[in-house]
C-alpha positions in Angstrom: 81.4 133.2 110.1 84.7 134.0 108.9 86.7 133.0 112.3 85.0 129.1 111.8 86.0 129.2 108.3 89.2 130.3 109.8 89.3 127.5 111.9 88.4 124.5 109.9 90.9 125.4 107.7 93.6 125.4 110.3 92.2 122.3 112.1 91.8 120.7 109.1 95.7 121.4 107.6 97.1 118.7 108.9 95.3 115.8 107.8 95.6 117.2 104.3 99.2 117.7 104.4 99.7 114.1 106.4 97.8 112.9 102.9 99.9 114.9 100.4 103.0 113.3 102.0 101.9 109.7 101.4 103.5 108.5 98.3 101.4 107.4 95.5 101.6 103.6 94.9 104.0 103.2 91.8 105.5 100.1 90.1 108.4 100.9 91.3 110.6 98.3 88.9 108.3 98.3 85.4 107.0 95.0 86.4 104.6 93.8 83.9 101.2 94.4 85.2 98.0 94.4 82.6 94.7 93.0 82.6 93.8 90.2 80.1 90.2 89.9 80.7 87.3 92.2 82.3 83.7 90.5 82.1 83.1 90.9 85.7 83.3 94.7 86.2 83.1 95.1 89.9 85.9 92.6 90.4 88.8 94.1 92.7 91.4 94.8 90.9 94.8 93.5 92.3 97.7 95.7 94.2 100.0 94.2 91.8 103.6 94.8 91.8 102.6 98.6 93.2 104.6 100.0 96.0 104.5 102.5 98.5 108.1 104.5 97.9 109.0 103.6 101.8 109.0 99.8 100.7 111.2 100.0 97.7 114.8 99.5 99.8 113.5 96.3 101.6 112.1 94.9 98.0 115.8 96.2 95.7 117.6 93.7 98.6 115.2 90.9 98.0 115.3 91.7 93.8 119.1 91.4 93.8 118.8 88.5 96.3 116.5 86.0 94.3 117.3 87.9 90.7 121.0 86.6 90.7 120.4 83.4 93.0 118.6 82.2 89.7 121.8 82.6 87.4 123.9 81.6 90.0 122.3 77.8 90.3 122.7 77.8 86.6 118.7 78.1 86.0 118.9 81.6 84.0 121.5 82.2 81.0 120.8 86.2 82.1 122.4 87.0 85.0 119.2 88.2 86.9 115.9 86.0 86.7 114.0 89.5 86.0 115.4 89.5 82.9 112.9 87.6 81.5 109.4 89.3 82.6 108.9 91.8 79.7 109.4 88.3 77.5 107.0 86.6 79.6 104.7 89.2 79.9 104.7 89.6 76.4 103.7 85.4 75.9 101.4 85.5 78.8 99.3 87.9 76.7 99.8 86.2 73.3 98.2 83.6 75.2 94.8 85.1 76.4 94.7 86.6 72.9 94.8 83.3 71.1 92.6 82.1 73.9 88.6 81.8 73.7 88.3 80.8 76.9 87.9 82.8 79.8 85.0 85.0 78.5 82.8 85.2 81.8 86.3 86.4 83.9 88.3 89.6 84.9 91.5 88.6 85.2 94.9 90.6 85.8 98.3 88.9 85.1 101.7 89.9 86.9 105.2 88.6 85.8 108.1 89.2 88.8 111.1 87.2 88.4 109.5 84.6 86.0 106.7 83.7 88.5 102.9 84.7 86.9 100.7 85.5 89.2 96.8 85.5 87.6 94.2 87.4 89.4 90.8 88.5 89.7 87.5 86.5 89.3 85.5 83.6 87.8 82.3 82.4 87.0 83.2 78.7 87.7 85.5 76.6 90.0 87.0 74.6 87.1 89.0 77.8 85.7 91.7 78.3 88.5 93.3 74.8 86.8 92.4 76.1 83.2 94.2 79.1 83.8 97.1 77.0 85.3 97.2 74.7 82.5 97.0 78.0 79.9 99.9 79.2 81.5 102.3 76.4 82.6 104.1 75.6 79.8 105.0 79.5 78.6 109.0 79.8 77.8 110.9 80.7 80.8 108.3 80.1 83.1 109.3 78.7 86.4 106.0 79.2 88.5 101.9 80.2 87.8 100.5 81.0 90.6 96.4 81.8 90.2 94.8 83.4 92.7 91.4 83.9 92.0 87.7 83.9 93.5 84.7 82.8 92.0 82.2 85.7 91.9 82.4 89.0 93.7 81.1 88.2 96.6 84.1 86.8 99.1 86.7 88.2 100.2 89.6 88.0 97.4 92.5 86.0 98.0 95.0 88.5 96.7 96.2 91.9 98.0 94.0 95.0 96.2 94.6 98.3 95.0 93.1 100.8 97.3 
């Protein structure tokens, strides 16, 4: 009995240690990432700005890339369009707090680069352009982007967290 306990534990070594090397997803760069809303508990929640440590190097070229292009074409008085996304953030939830709408939802916001991407689910096909109308007129703001599916029965149309 002991030999086969023996065994498994030798047989089964390395797919634990292949797991214990896989990096936890982190946000990597403090992007802000919260949920405003969460009436629809078996909604998938979104991956979010989170990361796997092996794809932070290709993301830092494309954050200095598109963060400076921004102050460069004169669009941004910072000099990196990330800058502005704890600011954003912070309006984006000032918003939904003010807001009685979007009671029957679950809904996660994140700010990268002043683009807001909302996510989650609905209970009707008239509150994707709601939330776009909510949202579009924020400070700084150059994009909303809501991705969202009506129910929780579909696929979603966003990336989720495992």
């Amino acid at each position: 009995m002991l030999k086969k306990s023996v065994l498994l534990l030798i047989l089964a070594y390395p797919v634990v240690a292949m797991c214990a090397d896989k990096p936890d997803l982190q946000n990597w760069f403090n992007d802000p990432f919260f949920q405003v809303r969460n009436a629809i508990p078996a909604c998938p929640v979104p991956l979010g700005p989170y990361l796997h440590e092996a794809d932070i190097r290709q993301e830092e070229h494309g954050r200095v890339e598109r963060g400076t292009s921004c102050w460069m074409a004169g669009r941004c008085a910072k000099p990196n369009a990330y800058m502005y996304d704890a600011d954003i953030g912070k309006a984006v939830q000032d918003r939904f707090a003010r807001s009685t709408g979007f009671a029957e939802t679950s809904l996660w916001v994140t700010v990268k680069r002043k683009f807001v991407w909302v996510e989650g689910c609905v209970a009707g096909a008239n509150q994707e352009a709601a939330l776009q109308q909510l949202l579009q007129d924020v400070p700084e703001v150059e994009h909303v982007l809501v991705n969202v599916m009506q129910g929780t029965g579909n696929k979603p149309p966003y990336d989720v967290r495992p």
